[in-house]
Each structure stands twice: as C-alpha cells, then as structure tokens.
C-alpha positions in Angstrom: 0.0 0.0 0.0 1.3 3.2 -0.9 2.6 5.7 1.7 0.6 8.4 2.6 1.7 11.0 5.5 -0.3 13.7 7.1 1.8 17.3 7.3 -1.2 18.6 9.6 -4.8 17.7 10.3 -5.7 19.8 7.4 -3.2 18.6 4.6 -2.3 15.1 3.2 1.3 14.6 1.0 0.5 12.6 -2.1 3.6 11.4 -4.2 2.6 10.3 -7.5 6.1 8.0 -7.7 4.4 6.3 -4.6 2.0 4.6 -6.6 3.9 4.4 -10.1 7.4 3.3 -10.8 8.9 6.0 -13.0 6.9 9.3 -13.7 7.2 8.7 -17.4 4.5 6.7 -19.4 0.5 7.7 -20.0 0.1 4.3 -18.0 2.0 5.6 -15.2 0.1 8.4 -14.9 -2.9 6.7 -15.1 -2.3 4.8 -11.9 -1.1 7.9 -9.7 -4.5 9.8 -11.2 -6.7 7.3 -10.1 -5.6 7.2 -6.8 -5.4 10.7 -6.3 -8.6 11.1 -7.6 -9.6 7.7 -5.0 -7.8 10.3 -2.0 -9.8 13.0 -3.1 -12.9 11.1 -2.9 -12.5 10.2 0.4 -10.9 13.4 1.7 -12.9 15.9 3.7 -13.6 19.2 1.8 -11.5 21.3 4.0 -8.6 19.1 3.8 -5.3 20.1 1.3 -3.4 17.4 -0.6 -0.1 18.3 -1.5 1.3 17.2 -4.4 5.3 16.1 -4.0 6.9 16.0 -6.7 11.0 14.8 -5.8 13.4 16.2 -7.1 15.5 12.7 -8.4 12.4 12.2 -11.2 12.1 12.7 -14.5 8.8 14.3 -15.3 7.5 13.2 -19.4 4.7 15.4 -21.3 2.8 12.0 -21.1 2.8 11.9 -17.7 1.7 14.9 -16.7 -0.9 15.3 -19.0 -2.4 11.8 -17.8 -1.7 12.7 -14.3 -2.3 16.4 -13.9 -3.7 17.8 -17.3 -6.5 15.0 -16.5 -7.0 15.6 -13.2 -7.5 19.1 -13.6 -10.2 18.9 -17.1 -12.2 16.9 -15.0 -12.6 18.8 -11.4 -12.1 21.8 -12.8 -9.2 24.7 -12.3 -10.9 26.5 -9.5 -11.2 23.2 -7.7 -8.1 22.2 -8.1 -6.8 25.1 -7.0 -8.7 25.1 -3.6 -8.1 21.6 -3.1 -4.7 20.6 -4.4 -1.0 22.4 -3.9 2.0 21.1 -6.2 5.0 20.8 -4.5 7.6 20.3 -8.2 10.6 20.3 -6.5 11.7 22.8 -9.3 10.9 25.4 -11.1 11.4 24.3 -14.2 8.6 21.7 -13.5 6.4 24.1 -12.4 6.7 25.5 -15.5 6.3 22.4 -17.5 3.7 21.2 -15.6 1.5 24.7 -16.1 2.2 24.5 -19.7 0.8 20.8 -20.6 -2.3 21.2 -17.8 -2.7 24.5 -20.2 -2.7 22.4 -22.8 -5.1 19.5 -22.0 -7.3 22.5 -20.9 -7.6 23.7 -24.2 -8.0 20.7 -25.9 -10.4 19.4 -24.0 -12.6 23.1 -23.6 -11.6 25.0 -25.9 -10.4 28.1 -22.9 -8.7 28.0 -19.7 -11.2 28.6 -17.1 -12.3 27.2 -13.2 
C-alpha cells in the first residue's frame, strides 16, 4: 500500500512516484491519477493534498498530461486550485507542468477557465 503522510490535520502529501514506478508513461500516470482522484474522494472538503513531486524524477509530457492535465479537465481549475497544492521540486517543473495542464485544458474546452 502506498505511503501516505499527514503534514497537519488539514493537509495530506500525495507522491505520485508512490504509486507508479517512474513518472514517465501515460500508464503511469494513469495509476497515480486514479488514486489521487480515490484520496480526493475520500478526503474531507476542508482538507489540502499536496502534491510532491521529488526532485530525483524525471517528469514526461505523457505523464503529466495523464496525471495532472486529467485531473485538472475533470474537477475543474478552480477546484483544483482550492483543493490541491503542487510541490515540483523545481521550477522548471512548475513550468512544464503549467504549460501541458494549459494544454489539456484547451484541448479538451476550448479556454482556460475554473
């Protein structure tokens, strides 16, 4: 089972390498969406999950449109926003990661919008 630790009472850490081996492949970043969407699910409202990203792993376009770009088209920006918190590690994966989530965004609405 993969590791999931509490910061506070009000935030959980997910690491998407917890539940995939390598952050590279569509498949990959199929398994870490599903369970953070499964987390999500099962959070409470008020509660914060941090997304850690470490800084040893490669990120791919592949995964982090399956992983984030995904997540984010279906919840929606705005709730992401108030729910989520990416922790890249870098900020050169920050970057990457804003660009493809703008991406999937407007492929799959046409705008960027909550």
């Amino acid at each position: 089972m993969p590791i999931l630790t509490s910061s506070t009472p009000d935030q959980i850490v997910f690491k998407p390498s917890d539940h995939a081996k390598a952050l590279t492949s569509r498949d990959a970043g199929s398994h870490a969406r599903d369970a953070l969407l499964d987390l999500h699910a099962r959070t409470p409202a008020g509660t914060v999950i941090r997304i850690v990203i470490d800084d040893e792993e490669l990120l791919t376009p592949s995964f982090v449109d399956e992983f984030f770009g995904r997540v984010v088209s279906r919840l929606g920006l705005e709730t992401f926003r108030a729910r989520f918190i990416i922790d890249p590690s870098t900020d050169e994966n920050r970057i990457f990661i804003n660009k493809v989530v703008r991406n999937r965004l407007l492929l799959d609405h046409g705008r960027i919008a909550g």
